[in-house]
C-alpha beads as a LAMMPS data file, in Angstrom:
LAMMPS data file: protein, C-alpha beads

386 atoms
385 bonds

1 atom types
1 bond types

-500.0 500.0 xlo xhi
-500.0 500.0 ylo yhi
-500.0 500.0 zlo zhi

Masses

1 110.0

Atoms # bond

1 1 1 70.666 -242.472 -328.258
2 1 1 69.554 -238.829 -327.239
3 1 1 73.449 -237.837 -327.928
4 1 1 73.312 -239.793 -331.590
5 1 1 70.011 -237.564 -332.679
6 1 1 71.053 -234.360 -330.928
7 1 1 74.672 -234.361 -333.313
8 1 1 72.509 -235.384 -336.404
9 1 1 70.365 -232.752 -335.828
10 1 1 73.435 -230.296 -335.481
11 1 1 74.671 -231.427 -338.338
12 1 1 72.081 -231.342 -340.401
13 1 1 71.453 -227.814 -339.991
14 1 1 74.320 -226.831 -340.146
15 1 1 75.683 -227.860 -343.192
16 1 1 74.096 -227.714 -346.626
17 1 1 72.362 -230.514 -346.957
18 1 1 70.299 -232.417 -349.494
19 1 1 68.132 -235.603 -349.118
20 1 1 66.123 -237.960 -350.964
21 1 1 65.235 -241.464 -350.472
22 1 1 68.188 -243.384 -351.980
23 1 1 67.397 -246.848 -352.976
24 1 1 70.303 -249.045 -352.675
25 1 1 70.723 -249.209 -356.869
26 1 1 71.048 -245.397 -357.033
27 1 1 74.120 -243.405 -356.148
28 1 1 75.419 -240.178 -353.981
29 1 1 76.471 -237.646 -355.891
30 1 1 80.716 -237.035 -356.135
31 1 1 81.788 -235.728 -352.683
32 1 1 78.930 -236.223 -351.105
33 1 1 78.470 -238.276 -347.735
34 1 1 75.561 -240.000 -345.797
35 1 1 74.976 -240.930 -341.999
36 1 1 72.520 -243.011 -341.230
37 1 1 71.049 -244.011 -337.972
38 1 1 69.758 -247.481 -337.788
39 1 1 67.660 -249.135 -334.656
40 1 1 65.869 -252.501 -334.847
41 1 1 63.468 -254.320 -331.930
42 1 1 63.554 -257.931 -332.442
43 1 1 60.973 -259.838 -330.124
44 1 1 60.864 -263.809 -330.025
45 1 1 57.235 -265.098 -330.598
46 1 1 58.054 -268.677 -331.086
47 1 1 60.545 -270.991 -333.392
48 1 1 60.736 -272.735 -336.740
49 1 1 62.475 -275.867 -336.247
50 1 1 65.430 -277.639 -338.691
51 1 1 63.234 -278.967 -340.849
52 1 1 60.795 -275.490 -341.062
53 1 1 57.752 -276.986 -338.078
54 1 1 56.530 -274.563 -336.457
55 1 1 57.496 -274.891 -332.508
56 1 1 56.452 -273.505 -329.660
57 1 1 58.183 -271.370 -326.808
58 1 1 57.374 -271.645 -323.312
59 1 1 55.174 -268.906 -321.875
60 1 1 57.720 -268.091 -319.516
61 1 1 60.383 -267.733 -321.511
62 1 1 61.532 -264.453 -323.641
63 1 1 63.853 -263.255 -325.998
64 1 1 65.040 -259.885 -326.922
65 1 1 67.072 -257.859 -329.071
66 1 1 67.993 -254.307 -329.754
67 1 1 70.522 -252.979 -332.514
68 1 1 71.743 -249.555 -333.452
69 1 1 73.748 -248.739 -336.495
70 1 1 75.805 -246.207 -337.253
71 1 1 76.310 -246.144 -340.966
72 1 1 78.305 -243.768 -343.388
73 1 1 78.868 -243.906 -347.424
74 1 1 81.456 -241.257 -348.852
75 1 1 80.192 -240.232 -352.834
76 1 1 84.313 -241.246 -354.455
77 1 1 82.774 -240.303 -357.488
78 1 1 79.286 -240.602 -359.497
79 1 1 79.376 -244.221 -360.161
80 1 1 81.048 -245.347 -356.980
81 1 1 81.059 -244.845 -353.682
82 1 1 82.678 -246.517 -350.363
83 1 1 80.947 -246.856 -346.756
84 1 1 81.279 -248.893 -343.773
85 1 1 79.101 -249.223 -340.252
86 1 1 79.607 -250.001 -336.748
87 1 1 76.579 -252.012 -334.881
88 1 1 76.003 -252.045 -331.366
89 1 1 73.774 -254.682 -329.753
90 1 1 71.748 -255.251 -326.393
91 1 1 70.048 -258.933 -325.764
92 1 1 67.851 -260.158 -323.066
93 1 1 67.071 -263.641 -322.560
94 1 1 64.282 -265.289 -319.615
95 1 1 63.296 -268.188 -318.190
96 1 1 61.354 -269.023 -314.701
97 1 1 64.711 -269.699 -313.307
98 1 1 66.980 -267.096 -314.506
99 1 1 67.453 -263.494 -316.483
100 1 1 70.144 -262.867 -318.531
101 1 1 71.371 -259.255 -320.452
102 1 1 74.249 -258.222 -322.754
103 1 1 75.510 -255.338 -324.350
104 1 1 78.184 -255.112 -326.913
105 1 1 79.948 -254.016 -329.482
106 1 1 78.789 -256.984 -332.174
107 1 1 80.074 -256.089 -336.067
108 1 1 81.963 -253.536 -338.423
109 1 1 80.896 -253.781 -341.896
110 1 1 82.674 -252.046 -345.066
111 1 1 81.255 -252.035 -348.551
112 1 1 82.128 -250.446 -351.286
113 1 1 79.353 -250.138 -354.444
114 1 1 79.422 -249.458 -358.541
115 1 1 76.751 -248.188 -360.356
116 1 1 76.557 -249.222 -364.075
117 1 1 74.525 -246.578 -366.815
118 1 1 70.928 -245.914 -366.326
119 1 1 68.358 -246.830 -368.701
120 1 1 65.700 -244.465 -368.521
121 1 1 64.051 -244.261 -365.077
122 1 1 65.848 -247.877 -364.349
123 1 1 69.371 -247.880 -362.432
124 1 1 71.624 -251.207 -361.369
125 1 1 74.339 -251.725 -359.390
126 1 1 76.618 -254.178 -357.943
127 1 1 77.955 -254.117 -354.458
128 1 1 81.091 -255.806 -352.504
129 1 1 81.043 -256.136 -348.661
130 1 1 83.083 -257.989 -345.735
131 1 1 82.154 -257.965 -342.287
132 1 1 83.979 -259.097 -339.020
133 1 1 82.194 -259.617 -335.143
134 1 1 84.080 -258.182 -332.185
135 1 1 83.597 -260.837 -329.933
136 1 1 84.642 -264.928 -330.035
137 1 1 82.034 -267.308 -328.935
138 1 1 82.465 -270.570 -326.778
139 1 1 81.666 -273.805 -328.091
140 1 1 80.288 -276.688 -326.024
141 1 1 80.108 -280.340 -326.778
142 1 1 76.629 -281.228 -327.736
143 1 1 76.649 -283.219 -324.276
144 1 1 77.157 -280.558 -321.883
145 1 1 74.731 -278.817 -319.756
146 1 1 75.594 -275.038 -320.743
147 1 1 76.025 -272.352 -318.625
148 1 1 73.228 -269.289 -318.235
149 1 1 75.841 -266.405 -319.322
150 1 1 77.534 -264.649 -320.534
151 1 1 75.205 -264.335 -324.258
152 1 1 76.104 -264.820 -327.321
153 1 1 75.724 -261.561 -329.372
154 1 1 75.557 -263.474 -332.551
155 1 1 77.534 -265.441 -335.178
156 1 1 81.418 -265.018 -334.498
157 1 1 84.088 -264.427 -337.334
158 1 1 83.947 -262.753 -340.695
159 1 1 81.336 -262.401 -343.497
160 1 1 81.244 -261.835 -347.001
161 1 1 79.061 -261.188 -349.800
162 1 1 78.150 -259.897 -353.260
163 1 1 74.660 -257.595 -353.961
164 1 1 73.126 -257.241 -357.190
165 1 1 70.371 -254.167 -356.792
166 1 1 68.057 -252.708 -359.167
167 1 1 65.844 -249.626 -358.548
168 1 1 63.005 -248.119 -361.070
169 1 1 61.472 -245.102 -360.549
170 1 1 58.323 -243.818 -361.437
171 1 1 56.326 -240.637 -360.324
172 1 1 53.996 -242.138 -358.220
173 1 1 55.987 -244.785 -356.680
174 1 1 59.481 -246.289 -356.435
175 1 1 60.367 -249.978 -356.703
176 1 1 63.790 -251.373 -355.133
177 1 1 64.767 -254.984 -355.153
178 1 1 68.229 -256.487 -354.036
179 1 1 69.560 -260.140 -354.469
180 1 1 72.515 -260.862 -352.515
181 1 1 74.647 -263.886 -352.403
182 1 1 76.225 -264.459 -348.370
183 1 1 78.668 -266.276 -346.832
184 1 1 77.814 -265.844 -342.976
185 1 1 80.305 -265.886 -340.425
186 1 1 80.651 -269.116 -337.701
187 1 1 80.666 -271.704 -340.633
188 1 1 77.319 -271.419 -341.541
189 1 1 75.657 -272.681 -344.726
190 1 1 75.894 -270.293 -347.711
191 1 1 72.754 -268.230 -348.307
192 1 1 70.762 -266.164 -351.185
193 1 1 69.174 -263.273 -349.740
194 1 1 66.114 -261.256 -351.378
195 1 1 65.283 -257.923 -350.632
196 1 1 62.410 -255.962 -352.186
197 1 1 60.267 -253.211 -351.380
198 1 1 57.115 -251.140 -353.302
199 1 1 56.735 -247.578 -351.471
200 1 1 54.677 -245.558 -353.028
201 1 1 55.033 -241.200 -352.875
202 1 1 52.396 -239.313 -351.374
203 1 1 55.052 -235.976 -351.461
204 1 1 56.311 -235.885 -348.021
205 1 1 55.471 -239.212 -347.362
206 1 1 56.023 -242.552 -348.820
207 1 1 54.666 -246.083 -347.540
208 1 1 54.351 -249.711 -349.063
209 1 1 55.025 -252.785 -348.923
210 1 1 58.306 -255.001 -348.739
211 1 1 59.283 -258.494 -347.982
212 1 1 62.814 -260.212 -347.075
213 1 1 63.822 -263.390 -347.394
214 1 1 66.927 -265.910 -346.832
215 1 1 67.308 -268.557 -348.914
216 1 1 70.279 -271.462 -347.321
217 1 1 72.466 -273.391 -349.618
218 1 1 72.334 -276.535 -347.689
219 1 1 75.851 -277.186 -347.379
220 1 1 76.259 -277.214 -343.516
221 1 1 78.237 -279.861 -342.538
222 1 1 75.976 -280.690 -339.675
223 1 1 72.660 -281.294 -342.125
224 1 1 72.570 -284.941 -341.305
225 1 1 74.163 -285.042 -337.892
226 1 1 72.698 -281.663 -335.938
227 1 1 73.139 -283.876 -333.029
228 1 1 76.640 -283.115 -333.251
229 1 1 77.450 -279.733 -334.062
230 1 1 78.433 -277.720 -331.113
231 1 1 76.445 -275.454 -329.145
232 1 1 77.001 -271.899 -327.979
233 1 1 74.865 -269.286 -324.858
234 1 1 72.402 -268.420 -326.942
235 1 1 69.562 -267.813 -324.706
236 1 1 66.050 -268.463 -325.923
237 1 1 66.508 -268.080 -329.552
238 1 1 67.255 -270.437 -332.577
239 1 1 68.543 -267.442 -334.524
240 1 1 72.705 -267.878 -333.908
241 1 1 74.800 -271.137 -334.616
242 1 1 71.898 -272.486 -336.598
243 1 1 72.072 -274.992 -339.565
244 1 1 70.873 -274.020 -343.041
245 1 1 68.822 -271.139 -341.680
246 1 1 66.347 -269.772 -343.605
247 1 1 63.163 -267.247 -343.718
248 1 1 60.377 -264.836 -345.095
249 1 1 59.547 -261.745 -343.423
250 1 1 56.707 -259.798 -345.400
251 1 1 56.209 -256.312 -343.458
252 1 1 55.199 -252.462 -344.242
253 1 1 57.199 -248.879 -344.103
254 1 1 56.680 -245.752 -343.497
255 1 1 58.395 -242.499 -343.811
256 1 1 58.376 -238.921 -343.843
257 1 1 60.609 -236.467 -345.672
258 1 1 62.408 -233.195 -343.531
259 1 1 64.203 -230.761 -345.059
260 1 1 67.497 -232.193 -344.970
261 1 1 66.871 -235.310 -343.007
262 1 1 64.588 -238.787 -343.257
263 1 1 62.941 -241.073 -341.134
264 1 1 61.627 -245.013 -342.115
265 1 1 59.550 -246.761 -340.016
266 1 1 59.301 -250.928 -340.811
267 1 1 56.997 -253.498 -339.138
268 1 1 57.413 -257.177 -339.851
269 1 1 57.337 -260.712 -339.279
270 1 1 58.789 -263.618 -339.437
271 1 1 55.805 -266.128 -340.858
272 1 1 57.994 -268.968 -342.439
273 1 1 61.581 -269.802 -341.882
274 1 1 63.921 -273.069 -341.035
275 1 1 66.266 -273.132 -338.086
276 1 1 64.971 -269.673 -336.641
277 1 1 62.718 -267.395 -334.586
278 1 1 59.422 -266.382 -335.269
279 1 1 59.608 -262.812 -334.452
280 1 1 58.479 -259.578 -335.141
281 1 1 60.685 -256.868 -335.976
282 1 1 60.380 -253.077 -335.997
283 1 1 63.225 -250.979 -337.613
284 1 1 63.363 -247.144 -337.002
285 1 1 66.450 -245.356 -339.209
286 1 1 67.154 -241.356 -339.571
287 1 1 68.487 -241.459 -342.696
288 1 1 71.026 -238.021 -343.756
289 1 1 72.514 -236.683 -347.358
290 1 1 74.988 -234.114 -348.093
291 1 1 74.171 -232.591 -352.049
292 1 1 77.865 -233.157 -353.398
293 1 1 78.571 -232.472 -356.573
294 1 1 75.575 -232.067 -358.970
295 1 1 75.279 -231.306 -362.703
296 1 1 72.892 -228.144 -361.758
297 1 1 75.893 -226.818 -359.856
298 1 1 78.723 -227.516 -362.239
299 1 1 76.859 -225.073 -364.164
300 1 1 76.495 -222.223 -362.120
301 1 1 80.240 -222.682 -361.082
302 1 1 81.038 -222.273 -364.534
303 1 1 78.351 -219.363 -365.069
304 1 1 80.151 -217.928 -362.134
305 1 1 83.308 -217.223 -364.308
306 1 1 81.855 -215.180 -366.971
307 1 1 82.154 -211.499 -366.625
308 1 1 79.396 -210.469 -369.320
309 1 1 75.719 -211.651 -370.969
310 1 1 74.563 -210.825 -374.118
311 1 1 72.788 -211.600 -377.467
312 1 1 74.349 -211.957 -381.479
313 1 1 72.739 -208.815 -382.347
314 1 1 73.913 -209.107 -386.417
315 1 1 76.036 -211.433 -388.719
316 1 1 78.366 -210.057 -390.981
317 1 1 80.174 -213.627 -392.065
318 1 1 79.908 -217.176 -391.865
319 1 1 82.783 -216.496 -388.977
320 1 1 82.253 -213.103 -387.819
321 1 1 79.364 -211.901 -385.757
322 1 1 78.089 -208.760 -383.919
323 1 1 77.330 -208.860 -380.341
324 1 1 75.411 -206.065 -377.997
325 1 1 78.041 -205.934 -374.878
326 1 1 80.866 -203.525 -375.691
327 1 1 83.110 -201.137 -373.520
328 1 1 80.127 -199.889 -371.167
329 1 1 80.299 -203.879 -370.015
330 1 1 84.295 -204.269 -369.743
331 1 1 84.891 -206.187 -372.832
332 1 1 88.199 -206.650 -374.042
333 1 1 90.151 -207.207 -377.161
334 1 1 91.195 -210.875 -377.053
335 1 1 87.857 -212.284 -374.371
336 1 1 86.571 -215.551 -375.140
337 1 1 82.593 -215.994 -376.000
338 1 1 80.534 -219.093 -375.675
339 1 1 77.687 -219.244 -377.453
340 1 1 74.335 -220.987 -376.690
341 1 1 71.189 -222.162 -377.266
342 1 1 68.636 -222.100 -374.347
343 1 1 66.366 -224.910 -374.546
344 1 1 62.745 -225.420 -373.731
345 1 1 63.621 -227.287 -370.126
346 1 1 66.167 -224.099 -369.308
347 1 1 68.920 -226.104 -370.335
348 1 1 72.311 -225.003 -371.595
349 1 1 73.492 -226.183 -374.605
350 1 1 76.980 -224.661 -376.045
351 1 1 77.151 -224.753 -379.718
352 1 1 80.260 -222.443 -380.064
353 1 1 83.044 -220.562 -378.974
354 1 1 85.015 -217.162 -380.314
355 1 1 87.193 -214.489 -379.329
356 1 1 86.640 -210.553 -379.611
357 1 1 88.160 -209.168 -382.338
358 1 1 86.881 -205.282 -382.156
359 1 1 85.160 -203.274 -379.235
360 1 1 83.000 -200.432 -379.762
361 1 1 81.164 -198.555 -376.831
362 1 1 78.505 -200.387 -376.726
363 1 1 79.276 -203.639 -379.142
364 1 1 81.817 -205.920 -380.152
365 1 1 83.051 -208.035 -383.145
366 1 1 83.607 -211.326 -382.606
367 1 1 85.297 -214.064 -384.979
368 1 1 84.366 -217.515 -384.405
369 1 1 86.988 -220.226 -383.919
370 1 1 85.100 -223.773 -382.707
371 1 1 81.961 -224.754 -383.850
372 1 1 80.808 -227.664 -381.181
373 1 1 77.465 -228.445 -383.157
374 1 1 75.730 -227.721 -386.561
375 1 1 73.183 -225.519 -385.171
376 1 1 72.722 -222.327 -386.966
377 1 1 74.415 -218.927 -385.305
378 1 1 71.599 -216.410 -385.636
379 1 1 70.390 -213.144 -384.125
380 1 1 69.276 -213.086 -380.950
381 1 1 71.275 -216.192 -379.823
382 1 1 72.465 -216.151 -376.283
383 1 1 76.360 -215.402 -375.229
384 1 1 78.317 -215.062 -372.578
385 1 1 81.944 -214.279 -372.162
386 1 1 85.144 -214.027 -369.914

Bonds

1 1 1 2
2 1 2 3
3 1 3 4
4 1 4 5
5 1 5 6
6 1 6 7
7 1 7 8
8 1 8 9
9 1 9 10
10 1 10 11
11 1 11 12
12 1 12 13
13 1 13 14
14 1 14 15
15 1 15 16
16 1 16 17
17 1 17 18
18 1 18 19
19 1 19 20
20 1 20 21
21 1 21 22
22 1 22 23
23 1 23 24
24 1 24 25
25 1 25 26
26 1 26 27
27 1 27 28
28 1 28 29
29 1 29 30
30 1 30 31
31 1 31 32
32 1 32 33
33 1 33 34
34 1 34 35
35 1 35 36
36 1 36 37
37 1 37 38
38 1 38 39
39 1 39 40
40 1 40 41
41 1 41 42
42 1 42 43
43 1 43 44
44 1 44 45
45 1 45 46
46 1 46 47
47 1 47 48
48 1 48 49
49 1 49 50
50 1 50 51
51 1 51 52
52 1 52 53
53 1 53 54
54 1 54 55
55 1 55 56
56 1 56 57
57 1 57 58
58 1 58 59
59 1 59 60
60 1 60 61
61 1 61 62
62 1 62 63
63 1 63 64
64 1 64 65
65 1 65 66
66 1 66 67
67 1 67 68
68 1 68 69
69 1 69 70
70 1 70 71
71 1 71 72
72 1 72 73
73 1 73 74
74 1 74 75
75 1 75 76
76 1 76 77
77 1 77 78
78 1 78 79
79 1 79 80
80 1 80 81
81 1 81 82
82 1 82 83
83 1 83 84
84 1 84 85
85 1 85 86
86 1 86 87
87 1 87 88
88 1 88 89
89 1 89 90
90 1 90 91
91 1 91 92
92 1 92 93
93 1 93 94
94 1 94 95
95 1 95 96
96 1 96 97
97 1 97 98
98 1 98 99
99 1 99 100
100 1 100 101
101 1 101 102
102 1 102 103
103 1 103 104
104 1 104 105
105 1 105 106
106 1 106 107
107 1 107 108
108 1 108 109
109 1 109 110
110 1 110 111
111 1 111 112
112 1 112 113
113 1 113 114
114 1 114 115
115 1 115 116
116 1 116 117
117 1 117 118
118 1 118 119
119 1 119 120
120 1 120 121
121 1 121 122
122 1 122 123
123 1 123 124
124 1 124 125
125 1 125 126
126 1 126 127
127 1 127 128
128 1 128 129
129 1 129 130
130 1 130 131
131 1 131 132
132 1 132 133
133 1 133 134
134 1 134 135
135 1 135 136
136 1 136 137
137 1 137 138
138 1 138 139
139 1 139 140
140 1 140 141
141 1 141 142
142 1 142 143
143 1 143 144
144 1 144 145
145 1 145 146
146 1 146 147
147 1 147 148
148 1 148 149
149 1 149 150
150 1 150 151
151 1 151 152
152 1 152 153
153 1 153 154
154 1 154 155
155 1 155 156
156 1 156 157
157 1 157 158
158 1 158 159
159 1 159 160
160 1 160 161
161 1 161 162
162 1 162 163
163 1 163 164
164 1 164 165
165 1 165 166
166 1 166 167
167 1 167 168
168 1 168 169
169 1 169 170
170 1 170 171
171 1 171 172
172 1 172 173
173 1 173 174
174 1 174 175
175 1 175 176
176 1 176 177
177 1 177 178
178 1 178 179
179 1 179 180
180 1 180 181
181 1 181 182
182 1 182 183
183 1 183 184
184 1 184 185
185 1 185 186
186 1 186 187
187 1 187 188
188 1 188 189
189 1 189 190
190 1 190 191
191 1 191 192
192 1 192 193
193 1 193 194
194 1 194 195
195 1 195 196
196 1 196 197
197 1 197 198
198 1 198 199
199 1 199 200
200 1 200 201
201 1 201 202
202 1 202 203
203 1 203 204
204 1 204 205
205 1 205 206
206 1 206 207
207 1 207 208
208 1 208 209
209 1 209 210
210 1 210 211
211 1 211 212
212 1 212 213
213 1 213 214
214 1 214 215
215 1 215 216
216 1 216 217
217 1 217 218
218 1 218 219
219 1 219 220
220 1 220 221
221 1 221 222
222 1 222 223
223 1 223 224
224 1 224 225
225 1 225 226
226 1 226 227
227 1 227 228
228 1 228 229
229 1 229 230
230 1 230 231
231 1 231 232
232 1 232 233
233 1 233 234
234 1 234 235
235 1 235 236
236 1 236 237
237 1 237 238
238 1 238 239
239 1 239 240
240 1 240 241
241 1 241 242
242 1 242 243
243 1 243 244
244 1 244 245
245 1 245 246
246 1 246 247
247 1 247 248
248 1 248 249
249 1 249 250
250 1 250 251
251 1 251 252
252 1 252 253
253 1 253 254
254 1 254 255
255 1 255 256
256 1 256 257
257 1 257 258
258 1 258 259
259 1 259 260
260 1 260 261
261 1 261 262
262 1 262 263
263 1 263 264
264 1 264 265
265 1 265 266
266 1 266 267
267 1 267 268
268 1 268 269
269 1 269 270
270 1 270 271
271 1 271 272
272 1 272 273
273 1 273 274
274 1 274 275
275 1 275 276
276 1 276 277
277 1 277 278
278 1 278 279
279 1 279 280
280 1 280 281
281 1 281 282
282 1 282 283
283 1 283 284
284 1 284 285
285 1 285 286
286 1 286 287
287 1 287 288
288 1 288 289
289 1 289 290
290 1 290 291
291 1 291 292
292 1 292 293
293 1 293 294
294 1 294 295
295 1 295 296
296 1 296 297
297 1 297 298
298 1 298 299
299 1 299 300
300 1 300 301
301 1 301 302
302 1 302 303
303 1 303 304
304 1 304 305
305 1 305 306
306 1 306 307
307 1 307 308
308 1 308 309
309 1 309 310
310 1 310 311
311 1 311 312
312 1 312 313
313 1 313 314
314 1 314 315
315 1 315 316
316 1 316 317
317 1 317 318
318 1 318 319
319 1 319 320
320 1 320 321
321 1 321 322
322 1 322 323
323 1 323 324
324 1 324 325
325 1 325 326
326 1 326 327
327 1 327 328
328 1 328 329
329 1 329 330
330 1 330 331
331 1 331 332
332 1 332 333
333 1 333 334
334 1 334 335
335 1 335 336
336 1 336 337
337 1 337 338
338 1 338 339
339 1 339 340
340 1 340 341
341 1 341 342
342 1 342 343
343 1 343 344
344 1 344 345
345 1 345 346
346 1 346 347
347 1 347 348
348 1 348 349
349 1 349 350
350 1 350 351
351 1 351 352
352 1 352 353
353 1 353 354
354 1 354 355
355 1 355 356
356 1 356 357
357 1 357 358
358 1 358 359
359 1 359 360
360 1 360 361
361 1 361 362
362 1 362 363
363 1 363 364
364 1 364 365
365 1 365 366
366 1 366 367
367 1 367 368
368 1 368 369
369 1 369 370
370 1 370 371
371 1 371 372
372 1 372 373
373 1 373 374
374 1 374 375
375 1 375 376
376 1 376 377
377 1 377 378
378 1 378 379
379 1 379 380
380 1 380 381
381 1 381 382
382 1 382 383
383 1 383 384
384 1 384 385
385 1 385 386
């Protein structure tokens, strides 16, 4: 863990960097990249049965589990992007009689995402991702007394899914809402999963509510015989090899804003759910954004290629105008000039484009060739030429 932070924290100064907090509808910027640290506790409190009755756990008897994430998303252009993670996992599982612990690697994840247009402060998006566990768990007849170890880390084999996400953003707070459609690994029954959260910004800070919840299809085969459907080492939980698992975990974040860095605290709980634990959870992730590509910069590349600034200074025809930059600023017979308007909002808008005809010592005569909008060319109007 100590090495994970100290390289984030290298990198992150020493790069230029740019963060704010993404929601999962909006996109990075073209050519830019995130990492993301994630970490998640997981304690057993008690169990929700098959049929959603609440059941108790014995007061000797624990359950564990620790995650960390190592995520990264690549900007492949403004609407899209491509990522993938790699999830490590520690679990502990107690009894009177016996202790048992298990580290692993448990799951790589890629996903790749598609923003459609934005309609005013509103942005959607549509996500594609398949996941695959690194490990192969034992089955057991439902008759057999099952060995103590080794742990399962989870649910074997591959998953897949589709996410629908929608963010809108206001200037007090932000609201972020995914629905997701699953299909878990280890045969499970196909799931609906909602994800939704309401942080408000206080500047540097932003907390709020959010809530989770999965939502089975029913379709295990096992619905009407669980007696039959094999068992795996699972320890004290209900959470892997389940049958039409489902849940609700309301909860709270909190985070705070660095310079070129993030970090999202999450408490919750698990207070309704079918074939599950009752746990609580708390998530800790460092969240970090490279700028990319950006609008603001496109424009002071291309600002960057000029060689003079000026003003129209007199018209002398509907094509020819007058302009106060001349030999003592370099021009030359032949140099293209872009004209614009500057807006209230310091925007940029080009309304036409011309080439010097005459140079004088301190003035030049240029004849316009493109007209790119209606607005009128008058004195005083801004140019700027190469």
């Amino acid at each position: 863990m100590k090495i994970l932070l100290s390289f984030l924290l290298f990198i992150s100064y020493s790069l230029p960097a740019y963060f704010k907090n993404r929601e999962d509808a909006l996109m990075l910027n073209k050519s830019s990249y995130a990492i993301r640290i994630k970490t998640l506790w997981h304690e057993t409190l008690s169990y929700f049965d098959l049929y959603g009755n609440p059941a108790s756990k014995s007061s000797d008897a624990s359950y564990s589990l620790y995650d960390m994430t190592l995520e990264t998303e690549y900007g492949l252009g403004p609407r899209l992007s491509l990522g993938g993670y790699v999830r490590l996992r520690t679990i502990s599982s107690q009894t009177a009689q016996f202790v048992a612990n298990r580290t692993g690697a448990e799951s790589a994840r890629l996903f790749v995402k598609y923003a459609f247009p934005r309609y005013q402060n509103q942005f959607f998006a549509i996500g594609l991702r398949y996941g695959q566990s690194f490990y192969t768990n034992s089955f057991y007849a439902p008759n057999v007394t099952l060995p103590q170890s080794p742990l399962a880390l989870g649910d074997d084999g591959s998953e897949y899914g589709i996410d629908l996400m929608y963010a809108y953003l206001a200037k007090s707070f932000r609201f972020d809402f995914k629905l997701a459609y699953n299909n878990p690994p280890n045969q499970l029954s196909r799931e609906t999963t909602i994800d939704a959260r309401l942080l408000y910004d206080l500047g540097k800070f932003i907390l709020g509510p959010t809530i989770q919840s999965n939502i089975s299809f029913n379709d295990d085969e096992f619905k009407d015989a669980p007696q039959l459907k094999g068992k795996i080492v699972a320890g004290q939980t209900l959470m892997f090899n389940s049958i039409n698992r489902s849940w609700l975990k309301p909860g709270f974040t909190i985070g705070y804003d660095f310079k070129t860095f993030n970090l999202l605290l999450n408490y919750s709980q698990t207070i309704k759910g079918k074939s599950t634990d009752k746990a609580q959870l708390i998530s800790l992730n460092l969240n970090f954004t490279t700028e990319g590509e950006t609008e603001e910069k496109k424009i002071v590349e291309k600002f960057k290629d000029y060689l003079f600034e000026g003003s129209v200074t007199a018209i002398s025809s509907s094509q020819k105008v007058k302009i106060d930059q001349g030999l003592n600023a370099d021009v030359e017979k032949g140099m293209k000039v872009d004209f614009y308007i500057v807006d209230y909002f310091g925007g940029n808008i080009l309304i036409a484009q011309g080439i010097v005809e005459s140079v004088g010592s301190d003035f030049s005569m240029v004849k316009i060739h493109r007209r790119i909008t209606e607005d009128e060319i008058k004195v005083g109007l801004q140019v700027r030429g190469r």
